[in-house]
MDTraj code that builds the backbone (N, CA, C; nanometers):
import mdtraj as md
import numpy as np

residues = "UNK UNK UNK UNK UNK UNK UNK UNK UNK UNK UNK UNK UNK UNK UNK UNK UNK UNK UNK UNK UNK UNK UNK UNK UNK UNK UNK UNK UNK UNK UNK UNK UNK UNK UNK UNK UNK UNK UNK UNK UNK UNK UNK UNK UNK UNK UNK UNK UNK UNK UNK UNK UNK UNK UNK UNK UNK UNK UNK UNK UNK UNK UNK UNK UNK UNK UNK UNK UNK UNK UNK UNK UNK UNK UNK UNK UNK UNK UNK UNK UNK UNK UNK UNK UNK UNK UNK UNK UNK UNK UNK UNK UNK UNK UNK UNK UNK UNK UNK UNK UNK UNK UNK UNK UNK UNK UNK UNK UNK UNK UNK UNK UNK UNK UNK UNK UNK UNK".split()
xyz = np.array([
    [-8.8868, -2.5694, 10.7551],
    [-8.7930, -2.6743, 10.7915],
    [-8.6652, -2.6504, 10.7100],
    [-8.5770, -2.6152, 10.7965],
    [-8.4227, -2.6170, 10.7099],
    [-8.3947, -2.7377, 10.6457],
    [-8.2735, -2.7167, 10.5094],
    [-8.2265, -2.8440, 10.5070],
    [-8.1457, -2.8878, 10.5882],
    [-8.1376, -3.0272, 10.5437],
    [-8.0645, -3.1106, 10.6806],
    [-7.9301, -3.1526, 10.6396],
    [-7.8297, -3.1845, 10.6638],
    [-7.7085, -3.2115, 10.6768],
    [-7.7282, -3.4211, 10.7331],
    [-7.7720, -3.5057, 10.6779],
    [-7.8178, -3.5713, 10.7575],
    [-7.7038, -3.6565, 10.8124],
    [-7.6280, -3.6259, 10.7895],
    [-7.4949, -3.7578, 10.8528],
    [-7.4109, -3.6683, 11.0045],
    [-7.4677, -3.5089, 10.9544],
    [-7.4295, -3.4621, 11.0796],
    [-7.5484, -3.4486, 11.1912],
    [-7.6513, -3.4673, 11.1605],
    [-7.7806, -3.4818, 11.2117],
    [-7.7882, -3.5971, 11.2876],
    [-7.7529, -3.7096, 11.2644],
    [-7.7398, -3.8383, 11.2899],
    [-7.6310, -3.8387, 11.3846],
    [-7.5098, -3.7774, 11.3688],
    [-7.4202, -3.7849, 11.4600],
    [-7.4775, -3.7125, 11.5808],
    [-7.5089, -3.5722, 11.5627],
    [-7.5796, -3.5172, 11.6966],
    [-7.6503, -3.6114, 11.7319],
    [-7.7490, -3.6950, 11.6884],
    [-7.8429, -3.7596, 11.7691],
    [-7.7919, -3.8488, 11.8406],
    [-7.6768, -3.9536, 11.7469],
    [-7.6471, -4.0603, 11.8288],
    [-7.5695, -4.0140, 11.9960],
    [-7.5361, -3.9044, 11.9658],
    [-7.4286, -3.8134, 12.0699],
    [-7.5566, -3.8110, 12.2175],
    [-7.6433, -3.7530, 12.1691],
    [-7.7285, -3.7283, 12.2789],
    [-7.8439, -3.8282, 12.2779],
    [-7.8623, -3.9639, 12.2233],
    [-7.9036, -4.0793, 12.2740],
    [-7.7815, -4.1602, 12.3410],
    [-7.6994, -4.1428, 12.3403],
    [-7.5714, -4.2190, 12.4438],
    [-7.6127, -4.1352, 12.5758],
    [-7.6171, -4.0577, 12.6235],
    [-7.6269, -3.9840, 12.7028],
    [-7.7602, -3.9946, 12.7545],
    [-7.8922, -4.0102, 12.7035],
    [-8.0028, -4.0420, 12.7379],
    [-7.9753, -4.2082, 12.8086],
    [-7.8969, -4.3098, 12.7209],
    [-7.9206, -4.4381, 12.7421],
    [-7.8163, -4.4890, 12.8579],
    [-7.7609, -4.3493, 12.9008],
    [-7.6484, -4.4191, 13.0569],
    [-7.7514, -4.3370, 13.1668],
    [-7.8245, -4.2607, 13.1200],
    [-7.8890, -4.1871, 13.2261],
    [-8.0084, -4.3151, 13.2666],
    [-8.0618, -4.3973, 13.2189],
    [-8.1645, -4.4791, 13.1729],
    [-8.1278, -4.6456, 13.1544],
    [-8.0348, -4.6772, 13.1987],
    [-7.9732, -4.7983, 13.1721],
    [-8.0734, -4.9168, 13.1663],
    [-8.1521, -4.9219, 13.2697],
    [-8.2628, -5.0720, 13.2150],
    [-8.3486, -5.0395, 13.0985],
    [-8.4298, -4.9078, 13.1220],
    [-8.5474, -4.8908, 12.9883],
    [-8.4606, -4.9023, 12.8738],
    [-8.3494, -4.8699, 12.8238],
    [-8.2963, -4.8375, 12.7551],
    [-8.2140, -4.9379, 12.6720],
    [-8.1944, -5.0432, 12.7962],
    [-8.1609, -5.1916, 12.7555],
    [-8.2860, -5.2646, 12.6889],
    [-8.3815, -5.1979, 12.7565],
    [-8.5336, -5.2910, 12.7066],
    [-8.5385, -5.2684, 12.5698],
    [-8.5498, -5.1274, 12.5556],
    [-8.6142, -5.0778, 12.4243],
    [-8.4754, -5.1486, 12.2914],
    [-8.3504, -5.1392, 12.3353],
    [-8.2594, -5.2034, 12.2371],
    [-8.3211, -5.3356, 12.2229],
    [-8.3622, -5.4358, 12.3184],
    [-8.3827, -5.5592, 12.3055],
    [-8.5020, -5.5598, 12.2237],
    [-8.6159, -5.5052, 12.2514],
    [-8.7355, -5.4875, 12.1730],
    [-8.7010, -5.4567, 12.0123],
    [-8.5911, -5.3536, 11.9812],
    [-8.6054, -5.3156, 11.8412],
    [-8.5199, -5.4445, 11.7264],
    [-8.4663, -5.5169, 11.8912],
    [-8.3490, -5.5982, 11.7534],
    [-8.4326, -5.7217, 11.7508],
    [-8.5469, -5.7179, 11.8809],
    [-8.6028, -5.8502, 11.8366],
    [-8.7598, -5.8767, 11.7423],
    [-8.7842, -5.7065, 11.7171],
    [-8.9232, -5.6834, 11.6268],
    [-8.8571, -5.6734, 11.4778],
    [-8.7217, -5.6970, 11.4645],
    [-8.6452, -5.5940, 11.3506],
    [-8.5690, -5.7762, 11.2841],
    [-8.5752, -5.8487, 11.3478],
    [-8.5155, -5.9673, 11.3362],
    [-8.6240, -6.0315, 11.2117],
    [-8.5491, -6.1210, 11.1318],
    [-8.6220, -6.1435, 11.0188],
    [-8.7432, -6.2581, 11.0578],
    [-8.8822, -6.2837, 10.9944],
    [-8.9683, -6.3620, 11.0761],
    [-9.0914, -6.3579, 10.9131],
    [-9.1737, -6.3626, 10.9786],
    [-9.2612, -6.3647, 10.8485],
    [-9.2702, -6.2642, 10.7647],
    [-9.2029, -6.1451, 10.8412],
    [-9.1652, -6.0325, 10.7374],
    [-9.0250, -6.0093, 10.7393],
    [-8.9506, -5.9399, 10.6247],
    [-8.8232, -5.9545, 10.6194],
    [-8.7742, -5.8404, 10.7109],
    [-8.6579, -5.8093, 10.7023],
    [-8.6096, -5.6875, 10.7955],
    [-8.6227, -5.5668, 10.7379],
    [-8.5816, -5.5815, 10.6592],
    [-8.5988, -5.4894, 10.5122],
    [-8.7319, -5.4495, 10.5078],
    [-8.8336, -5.5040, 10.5425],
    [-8.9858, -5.4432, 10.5195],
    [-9.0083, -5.4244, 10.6580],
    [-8.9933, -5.4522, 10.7679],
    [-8.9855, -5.3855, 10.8968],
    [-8.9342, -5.2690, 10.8891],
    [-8.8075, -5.2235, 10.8486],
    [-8.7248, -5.1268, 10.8495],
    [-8.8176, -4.9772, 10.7485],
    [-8.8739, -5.0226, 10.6401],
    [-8.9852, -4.9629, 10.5665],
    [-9.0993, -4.9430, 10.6242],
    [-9.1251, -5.0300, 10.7117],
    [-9.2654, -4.9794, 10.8022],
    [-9.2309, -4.8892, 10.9082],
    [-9.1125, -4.9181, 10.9419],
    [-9.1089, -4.7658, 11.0574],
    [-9.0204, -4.7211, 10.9807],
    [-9.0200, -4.6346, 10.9138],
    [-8.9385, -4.5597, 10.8262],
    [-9.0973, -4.5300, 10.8154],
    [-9.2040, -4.5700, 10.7092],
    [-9.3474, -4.4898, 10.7350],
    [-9.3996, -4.4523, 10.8351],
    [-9.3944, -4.4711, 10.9177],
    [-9.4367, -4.4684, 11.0544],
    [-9.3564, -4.3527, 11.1036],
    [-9.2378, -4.3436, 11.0938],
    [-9.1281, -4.2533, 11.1252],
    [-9.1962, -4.0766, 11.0738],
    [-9.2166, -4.1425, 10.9326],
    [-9.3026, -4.0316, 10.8271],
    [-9.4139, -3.9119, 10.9086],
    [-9.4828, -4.0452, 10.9057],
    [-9.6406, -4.0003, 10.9769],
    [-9.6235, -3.9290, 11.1193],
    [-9.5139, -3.9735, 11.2196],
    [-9.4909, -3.9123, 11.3338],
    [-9.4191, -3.7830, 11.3134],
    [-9.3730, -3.7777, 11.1752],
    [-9.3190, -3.6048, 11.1734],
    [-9.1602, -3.6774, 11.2226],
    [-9.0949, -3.7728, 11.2850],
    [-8.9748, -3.7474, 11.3479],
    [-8.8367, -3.7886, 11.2837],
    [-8.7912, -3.6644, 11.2873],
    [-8.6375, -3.6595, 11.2369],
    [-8.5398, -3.7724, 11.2941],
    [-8.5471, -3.7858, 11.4041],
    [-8.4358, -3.8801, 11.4142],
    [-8.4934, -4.0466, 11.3470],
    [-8.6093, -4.0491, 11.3248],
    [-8.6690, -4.2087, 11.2961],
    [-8.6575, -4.2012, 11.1344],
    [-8.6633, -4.0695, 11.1076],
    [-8.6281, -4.0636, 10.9228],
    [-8.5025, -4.1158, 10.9295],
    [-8.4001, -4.0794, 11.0049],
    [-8.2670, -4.0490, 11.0005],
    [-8.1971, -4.2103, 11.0310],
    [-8.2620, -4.2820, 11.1149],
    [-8.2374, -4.4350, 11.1661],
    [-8.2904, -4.5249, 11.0793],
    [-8.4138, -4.4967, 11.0279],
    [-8.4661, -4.6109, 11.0046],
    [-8.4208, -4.5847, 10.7787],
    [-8.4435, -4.4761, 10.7723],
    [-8.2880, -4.4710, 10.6517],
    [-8.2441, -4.5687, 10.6250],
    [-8.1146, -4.5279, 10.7335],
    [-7.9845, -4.6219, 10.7628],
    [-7.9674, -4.7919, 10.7403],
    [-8.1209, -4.7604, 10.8418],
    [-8.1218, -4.9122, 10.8341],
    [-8.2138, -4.9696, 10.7525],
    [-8.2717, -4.9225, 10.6745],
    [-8.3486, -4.9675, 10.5612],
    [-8.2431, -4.9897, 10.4395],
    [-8.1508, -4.9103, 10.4082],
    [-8.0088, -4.9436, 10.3084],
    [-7.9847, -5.0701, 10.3567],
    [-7.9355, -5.0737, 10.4876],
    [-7.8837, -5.1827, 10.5409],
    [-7.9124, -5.3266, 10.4662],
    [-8.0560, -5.3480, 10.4486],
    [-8.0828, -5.4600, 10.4526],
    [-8.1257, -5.4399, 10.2760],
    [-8.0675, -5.3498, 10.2218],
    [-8.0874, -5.3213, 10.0674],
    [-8.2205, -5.2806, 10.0481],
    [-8.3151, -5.1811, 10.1149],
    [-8.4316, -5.1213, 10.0029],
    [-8.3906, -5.0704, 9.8984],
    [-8.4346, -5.0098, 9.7960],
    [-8.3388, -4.9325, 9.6893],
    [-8.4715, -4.8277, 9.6981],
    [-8.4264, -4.7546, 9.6258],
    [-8.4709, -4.5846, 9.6320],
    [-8.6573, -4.5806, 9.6181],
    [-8.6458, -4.6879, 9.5561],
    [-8.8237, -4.7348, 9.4665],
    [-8.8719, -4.7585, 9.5713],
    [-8.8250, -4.8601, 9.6594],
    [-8.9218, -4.9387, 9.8152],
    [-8.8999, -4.8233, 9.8963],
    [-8.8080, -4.7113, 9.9248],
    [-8.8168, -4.6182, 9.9973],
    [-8.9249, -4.5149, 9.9825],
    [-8.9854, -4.5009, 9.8206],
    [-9.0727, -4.3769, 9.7559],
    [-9.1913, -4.4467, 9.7964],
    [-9.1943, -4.5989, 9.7783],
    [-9.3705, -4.6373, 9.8055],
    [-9.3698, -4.6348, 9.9256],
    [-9.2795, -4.6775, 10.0130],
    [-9.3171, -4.6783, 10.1877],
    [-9.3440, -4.5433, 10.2109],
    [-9.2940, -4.4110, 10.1864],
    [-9.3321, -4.3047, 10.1830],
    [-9.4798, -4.2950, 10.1537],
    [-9.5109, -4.3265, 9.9794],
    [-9.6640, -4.2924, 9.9658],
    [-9.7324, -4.3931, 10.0569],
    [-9.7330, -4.4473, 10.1238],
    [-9.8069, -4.5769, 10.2014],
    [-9.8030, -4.4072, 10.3304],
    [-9.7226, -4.3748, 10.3753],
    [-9.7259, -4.3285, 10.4928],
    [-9.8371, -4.1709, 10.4429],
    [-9.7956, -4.0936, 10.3267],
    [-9.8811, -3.9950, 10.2871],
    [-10.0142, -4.0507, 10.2380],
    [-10.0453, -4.2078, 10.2008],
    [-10.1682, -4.2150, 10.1937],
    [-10.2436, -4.2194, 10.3698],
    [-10.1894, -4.2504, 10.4783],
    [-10.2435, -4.2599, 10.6013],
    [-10.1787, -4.1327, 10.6540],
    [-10.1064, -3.9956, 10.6148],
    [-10.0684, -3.9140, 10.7200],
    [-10.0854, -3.7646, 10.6124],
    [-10.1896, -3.7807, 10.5383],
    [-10.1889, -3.6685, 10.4509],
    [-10.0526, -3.5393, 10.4661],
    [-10.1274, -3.4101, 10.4253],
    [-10.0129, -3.3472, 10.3815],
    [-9.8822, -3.3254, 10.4648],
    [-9.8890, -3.3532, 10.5951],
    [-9.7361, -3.3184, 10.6440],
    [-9.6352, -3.4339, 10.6694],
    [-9.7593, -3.5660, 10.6442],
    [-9.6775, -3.7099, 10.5876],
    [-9.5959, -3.6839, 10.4435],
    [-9.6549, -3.6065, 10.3393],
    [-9.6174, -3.5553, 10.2042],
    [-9.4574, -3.4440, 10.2491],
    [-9.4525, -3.3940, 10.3166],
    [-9.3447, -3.2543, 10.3866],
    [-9.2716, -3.3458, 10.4063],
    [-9.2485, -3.4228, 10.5511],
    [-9.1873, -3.5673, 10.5930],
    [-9.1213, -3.6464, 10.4924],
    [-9.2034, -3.6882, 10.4201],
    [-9.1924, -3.7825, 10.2929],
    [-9.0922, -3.7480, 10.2317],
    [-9.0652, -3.6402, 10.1616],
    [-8.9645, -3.5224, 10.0923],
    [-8.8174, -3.5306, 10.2096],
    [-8.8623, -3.4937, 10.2777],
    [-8.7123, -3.5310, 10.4361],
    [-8.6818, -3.6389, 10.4167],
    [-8.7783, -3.7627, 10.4259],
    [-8.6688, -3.8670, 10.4140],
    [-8.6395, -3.9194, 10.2953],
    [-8.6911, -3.8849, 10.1721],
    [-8.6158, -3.9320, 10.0423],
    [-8.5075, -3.8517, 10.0146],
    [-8.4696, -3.7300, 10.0826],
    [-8.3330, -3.6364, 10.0974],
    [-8.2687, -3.6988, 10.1829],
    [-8.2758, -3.7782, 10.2695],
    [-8.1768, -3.8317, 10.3921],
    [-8.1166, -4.0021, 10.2900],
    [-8.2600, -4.0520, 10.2035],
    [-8.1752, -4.1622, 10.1543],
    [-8.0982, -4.1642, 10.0503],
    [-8.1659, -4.0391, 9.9937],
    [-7.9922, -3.9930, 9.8678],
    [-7.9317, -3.9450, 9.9291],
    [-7.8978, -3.8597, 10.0523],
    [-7.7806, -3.8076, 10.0940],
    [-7.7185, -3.9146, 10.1271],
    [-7.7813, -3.9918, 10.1903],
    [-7.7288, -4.1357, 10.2094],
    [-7.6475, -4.2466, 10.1080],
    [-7.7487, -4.2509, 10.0590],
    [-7.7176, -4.3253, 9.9060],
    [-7.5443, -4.2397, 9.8340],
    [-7.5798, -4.0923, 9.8270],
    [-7.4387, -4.0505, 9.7585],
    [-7.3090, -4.0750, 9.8373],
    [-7.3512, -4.0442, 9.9959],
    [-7.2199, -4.0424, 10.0519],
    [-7.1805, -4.2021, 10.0258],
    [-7.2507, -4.3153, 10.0797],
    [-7.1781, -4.4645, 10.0036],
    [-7.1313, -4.4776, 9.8622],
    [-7.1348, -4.4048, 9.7753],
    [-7.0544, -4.4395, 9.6602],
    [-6.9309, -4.3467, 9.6523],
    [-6.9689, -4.2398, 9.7431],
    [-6.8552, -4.1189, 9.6801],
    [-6.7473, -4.1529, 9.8035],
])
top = md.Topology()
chain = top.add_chain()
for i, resn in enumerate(residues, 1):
    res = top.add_residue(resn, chain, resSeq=i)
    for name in ("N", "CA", "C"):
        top.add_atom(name, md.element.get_by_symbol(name[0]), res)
traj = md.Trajectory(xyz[None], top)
């Protein structure tokens, strides 16, 4: 696995999910409505939603869900600590290539993390 560039990674993706989501206009409306209304704060905060698929993201191996759910895990303020245990939560249920994964996205939330201060 190369390293990643993740803010240009993210841009490719968003580039070719625009393009998926005009090709697709109702599913595509659904699935937005679904994520803002599972992601909305409720008996769990957003912030720990955003950490559960961010593990989940882990365990599926997928780059663009490291790369989103990141984003939006800052968003709602995880700090670097709630990002490392949601990780081991995901390598305790996705053994070693949850551990590979794991490593990807704690590089996407300091790349993350540096580009907001610098």
């Amino acid at each position: 696995m190369a390293t990643k560039n993740w803010a240009e990674f993210t841009e490719q993706t968003d580039t070719r999910m625009k393009t998926l989501r005009a090709a697709m206009r109702e599913p595509a409306q659904g699935f937005t409505a679904l994520a803002k209304a599972t992601i909305a704060e409720g008996a769990l905060s957003s912030k720990t939603k955003e950490l559960i698929a961010l593990a989940i993201g882990v365990t599926a191996r997928c780059d663009g869900c490291l790369a989103y759910h990141v984003a939006a895990a800052r968003k709602y303020g995880a700090t670097r600590e709630e990002v490392v245990e949601a990780i081991g939560v995901a390598v305790y249920m996705g053994g070693g290539p949850s551990m590979i994964y794991g490593a990807e996205a704690l590089s996407a939330f300091d790349e993350m993390e540096a580009a907001s201060k610098g």
